[in-house]
C-alpha positions in Angstrom: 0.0 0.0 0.0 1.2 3.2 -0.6 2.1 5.7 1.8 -1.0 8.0 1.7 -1.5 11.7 1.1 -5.1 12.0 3.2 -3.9 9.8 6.3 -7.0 10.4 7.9 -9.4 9.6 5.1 -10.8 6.4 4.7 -11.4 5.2 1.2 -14.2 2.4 1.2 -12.4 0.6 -1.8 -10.2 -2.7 -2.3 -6.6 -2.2 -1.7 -6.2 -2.0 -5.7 -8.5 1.0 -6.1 -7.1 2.6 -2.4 -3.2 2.4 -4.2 -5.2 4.1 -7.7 -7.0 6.4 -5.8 -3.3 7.4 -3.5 -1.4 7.9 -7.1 -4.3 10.1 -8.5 -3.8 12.0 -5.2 0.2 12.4 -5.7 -0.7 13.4 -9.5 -2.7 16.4 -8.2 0.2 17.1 -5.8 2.9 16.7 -8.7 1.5 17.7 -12.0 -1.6 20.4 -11.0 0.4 21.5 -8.2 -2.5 21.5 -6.2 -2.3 22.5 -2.2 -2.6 19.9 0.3 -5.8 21.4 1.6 -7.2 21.3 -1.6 -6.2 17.5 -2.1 -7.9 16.7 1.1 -11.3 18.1 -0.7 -10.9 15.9 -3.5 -10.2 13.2 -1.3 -13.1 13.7 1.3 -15.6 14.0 -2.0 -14.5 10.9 -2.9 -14.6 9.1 0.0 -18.2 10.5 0.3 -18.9 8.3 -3.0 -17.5 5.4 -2.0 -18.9 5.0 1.3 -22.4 5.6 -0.4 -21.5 2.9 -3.6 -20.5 0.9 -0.6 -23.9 1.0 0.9 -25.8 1.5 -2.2 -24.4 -1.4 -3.1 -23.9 -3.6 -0.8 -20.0 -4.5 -1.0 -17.1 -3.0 -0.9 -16.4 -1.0 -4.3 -13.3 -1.8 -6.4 -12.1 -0.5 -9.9 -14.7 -2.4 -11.7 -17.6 -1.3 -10.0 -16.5 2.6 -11.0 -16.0 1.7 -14.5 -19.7 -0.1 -14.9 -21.5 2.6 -12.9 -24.5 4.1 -15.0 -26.5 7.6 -14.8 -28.5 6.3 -12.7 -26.4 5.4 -10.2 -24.5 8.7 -10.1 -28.1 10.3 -9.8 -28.5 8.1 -6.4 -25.6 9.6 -5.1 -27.0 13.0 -5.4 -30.5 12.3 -4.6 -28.9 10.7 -1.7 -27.0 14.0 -0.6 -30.0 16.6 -1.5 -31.8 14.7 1.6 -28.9 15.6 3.6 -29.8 18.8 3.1 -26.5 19.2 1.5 -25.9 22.8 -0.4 -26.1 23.0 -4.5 -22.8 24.3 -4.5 -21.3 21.6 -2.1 -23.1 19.0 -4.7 -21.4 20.7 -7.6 -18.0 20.6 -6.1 -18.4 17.0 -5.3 -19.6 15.8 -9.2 -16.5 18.2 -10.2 -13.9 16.0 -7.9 -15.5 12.8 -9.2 -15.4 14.0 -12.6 -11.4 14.9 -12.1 -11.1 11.0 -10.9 -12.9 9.8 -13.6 -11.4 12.0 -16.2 -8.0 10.6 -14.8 -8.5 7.0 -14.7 -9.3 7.2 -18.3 -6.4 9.3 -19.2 -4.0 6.7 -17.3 -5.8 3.6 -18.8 -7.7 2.4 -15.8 -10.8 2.4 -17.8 -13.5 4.9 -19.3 -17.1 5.6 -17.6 -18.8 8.1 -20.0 -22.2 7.6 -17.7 -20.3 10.5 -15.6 -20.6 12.8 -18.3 -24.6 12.5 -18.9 -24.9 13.9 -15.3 -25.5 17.2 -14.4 -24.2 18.9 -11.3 -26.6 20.7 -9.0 -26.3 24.5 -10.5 -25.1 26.2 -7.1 -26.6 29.4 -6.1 -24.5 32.0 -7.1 -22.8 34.0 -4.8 -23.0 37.8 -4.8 -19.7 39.6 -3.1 -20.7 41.7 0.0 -18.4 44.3 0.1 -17.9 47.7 3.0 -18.5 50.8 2.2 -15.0 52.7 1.6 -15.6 54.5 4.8 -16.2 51.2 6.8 -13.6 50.1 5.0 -11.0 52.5 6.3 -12.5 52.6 9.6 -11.8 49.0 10.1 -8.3 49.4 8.9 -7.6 52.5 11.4 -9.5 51.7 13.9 -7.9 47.5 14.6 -5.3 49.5 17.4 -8.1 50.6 19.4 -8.7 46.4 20.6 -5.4 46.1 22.2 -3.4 47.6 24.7 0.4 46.5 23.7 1.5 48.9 20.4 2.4 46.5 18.3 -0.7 43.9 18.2 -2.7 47.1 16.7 0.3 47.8 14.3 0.4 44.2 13.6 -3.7 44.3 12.3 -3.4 47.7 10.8 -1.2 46.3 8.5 -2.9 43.1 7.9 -5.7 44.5 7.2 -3.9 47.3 4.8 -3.1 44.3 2.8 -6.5 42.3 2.6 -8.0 46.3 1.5 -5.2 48.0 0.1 -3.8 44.9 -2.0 -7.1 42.6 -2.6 -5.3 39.4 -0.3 -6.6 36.9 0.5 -6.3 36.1 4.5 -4.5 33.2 4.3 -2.0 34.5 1.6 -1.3 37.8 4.1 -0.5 34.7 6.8 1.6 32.9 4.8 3.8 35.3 4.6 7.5 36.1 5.8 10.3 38.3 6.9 11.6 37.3 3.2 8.6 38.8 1.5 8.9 42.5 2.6 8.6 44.2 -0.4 11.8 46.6 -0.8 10.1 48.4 -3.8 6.5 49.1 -5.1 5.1 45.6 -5.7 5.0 42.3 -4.1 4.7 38.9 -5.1 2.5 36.8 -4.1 1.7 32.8 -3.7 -2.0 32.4 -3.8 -4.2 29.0 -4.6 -2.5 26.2 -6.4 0.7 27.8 -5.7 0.1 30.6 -9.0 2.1 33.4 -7.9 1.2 36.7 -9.1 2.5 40.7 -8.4 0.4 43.3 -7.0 1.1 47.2 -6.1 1.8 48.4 -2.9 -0.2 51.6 -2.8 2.1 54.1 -0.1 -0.3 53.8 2.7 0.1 49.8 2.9 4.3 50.1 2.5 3.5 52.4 5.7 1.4 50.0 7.7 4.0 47.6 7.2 6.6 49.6 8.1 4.9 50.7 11.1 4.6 47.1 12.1 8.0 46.6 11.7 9.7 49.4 13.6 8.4 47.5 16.8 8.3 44.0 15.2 8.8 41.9 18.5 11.0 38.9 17.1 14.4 39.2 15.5 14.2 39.7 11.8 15.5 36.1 10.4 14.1 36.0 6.7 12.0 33.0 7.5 10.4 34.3 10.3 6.5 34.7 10.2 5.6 38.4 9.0 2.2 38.4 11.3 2.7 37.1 14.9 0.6 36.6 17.5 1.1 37.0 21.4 2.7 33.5 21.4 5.2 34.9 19.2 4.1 32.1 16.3 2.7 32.4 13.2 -0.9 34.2 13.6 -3.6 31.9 13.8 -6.7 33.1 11.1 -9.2 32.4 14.3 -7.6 35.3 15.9 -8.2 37.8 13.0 -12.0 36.6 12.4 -12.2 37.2 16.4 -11.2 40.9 15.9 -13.2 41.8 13.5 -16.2 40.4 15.1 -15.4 43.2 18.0 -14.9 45.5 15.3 -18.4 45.3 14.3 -19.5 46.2 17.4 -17.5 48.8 17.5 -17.9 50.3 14.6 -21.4 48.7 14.0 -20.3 47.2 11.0 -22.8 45.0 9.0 -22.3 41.0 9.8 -21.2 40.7 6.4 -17.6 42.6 7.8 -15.3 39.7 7.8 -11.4 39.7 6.8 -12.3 38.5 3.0 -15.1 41.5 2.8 -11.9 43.2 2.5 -10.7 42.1 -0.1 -14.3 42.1 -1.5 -13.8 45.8 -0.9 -10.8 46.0 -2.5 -12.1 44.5 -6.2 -15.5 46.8 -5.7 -13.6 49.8 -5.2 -11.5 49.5 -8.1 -14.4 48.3 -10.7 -16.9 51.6 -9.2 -13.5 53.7 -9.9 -12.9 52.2 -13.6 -11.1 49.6 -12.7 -10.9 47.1 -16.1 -12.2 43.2 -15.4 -9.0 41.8 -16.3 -6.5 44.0 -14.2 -8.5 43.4 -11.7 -8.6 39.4 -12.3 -4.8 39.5 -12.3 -4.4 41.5 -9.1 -7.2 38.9 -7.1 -5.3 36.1 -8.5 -8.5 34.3 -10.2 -8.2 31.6 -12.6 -11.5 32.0 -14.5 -13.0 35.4 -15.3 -16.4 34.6 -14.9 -15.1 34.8 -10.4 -14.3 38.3 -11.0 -17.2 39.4 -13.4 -19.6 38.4 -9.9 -18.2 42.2 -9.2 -20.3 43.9 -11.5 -23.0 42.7 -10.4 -22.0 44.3 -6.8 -21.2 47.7 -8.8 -25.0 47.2 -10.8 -27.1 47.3 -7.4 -25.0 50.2 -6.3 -25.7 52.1 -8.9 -29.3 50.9 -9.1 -29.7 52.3 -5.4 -28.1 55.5 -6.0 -30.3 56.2 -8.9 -33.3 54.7 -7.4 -32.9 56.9 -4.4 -31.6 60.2 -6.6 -33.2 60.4 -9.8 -36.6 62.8 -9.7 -38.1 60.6 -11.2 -36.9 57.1 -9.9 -39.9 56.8 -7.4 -43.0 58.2 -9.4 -45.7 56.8 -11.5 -46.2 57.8 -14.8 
């Protein structure tokens, strides 16, 4: 058996299919690139169809039993989850980790199934941005040093959150990040999903919030060392930054939909209300498919449909 990449997922399958299933995993690793977190997901939305073929059926599924599946049986599966109250868009992401597998078993000679290929996935609902005002936006920025009483935890957030608004970050990217990263000139590079790097501007105010941060830094400055720290002097936790902002809305009353990724929300609003073009502002988010970034206009349409709406003379009277 080979030394697994999802230790702590169990495959209902035959020791065959588990070793197929383990090199699929190490091709997603090797040739996609794909993050371990990611790999887990495939893994866990196939384990999910295994342990239902395993029921559904009756016995333990093997390599055969995937290759003589039929529509049918796929629309079990599905049926199956949608009484579990399981979400459209959680469906869809499951038929599009099967369909990888599938796709892969045929491209490495393990055997075609083109039943997988009749089925369609649960359309998910689609998911509208919710953005802050720029005012909240800034607010939340200049207002993270008023939580904490040593100088440098409010530093440290002002500056995360300069970077999640000022650069369109994602949280975990800004948390990934180290000593070794500072940005010496008007850009920075960045790793984001599937390991894609990509290189966004540093507008003046975010060099300054990291600066700030680093004046009173509290760790020696090896290059490896953790750029956002939290009192336990290790590499801030992303429960920690979630738990401020919730105080933050409080304190600002901030609408529930304040979280650190509205910020970066934020961020890719901003720029399309200001003229930003779709595809700049792809590149600087890091998306692989326009169509995520085009979810933005329709943010920027129901602004300016309740601006006119609540300005135009005539918005509010009949004919």
């Amino acid at each position: 058996m080979k030394e697994s990449l999802t230790p702590s997922i169990f495959y209902s399958a035959d020791d065959k299919l588990r070793n197929i299933i383990e090199s699929w995993l190490l091709d997603l690793k090797a040739k996609k690139r794909m993050s371990i977190k990611t790999i887990y997901s495939y893994g866990y939305d196939l384990a999910s169809f295994l342990a239902f073929l395993n029921t559904y059926n009756s016995k333990i599924p093997n390599l055969n039993t995937l290759i003589n599946l039929k529509v049918k049986d796929f629309r079990a599966f599905l049926s199956k989850e949608n009484e579990r109250n399981m979400q459209h868009s959680s469906m869809a992401r499951k038929m599009s980790s099967l369909r990888n597998f599938f796709r892969w078993l045929a491209n490495n000679n393990y055997g075609k199934n083109p039943a997988i290929r009749a089925v369609r996935s649960p359309k998910p609902t689609r998911y509208i941005p919710k953005p802050l005002e720029e005012n909240d936006a800034l607010k939340t920025i200049f207002s993270a040093q008023d939580l904490y009483d040593l100088p440098w935890l409010g530093l440290r957030d002002t500056a995360l959150f300069s970077l999640l608004y000022g650069a369109g970050l994602r949280l975990g990217e800004a948390l990934a990040l180290n000593i070794e990263d500072i940005p010496r000139g008007d850009t920075m590079t960045i790793t984001g999903k599937g390991n894609k790097q990509r290189v966004v501007p540093l507008l003046p105010f975010v060099k300054q919030a990291i600066q700030n941060y680093l004046n009173i830094y509290p760790l020696t400055k090896k290059p490896d060392a953790p750029l956002f720290i939290g009192k336990n002097k290790k590499r801030l936790n992303p429960g920690v930054v979630q738990r401020q902002i919730r105080r933050l809305r409080i304190l600002l009353n901030l609408p529930d939909t304040a979280t650190p990724h509205s910020l970066r929300h934020s961020f890719a609003t901003h720029l399309l209300s200001a003229g930003g073009d779709l595809r700049t502002i792809q590149e600087l988010l890091g998306h692989a498919s326009l169509s995520t970034t085009q979810r933005y206009t329709e943010v920027d349409t129901q602004k300016l449909t309740k601006i006119y709406n609540a300005s135009h003379p005539r918005a509010n009277k009949k004919n």
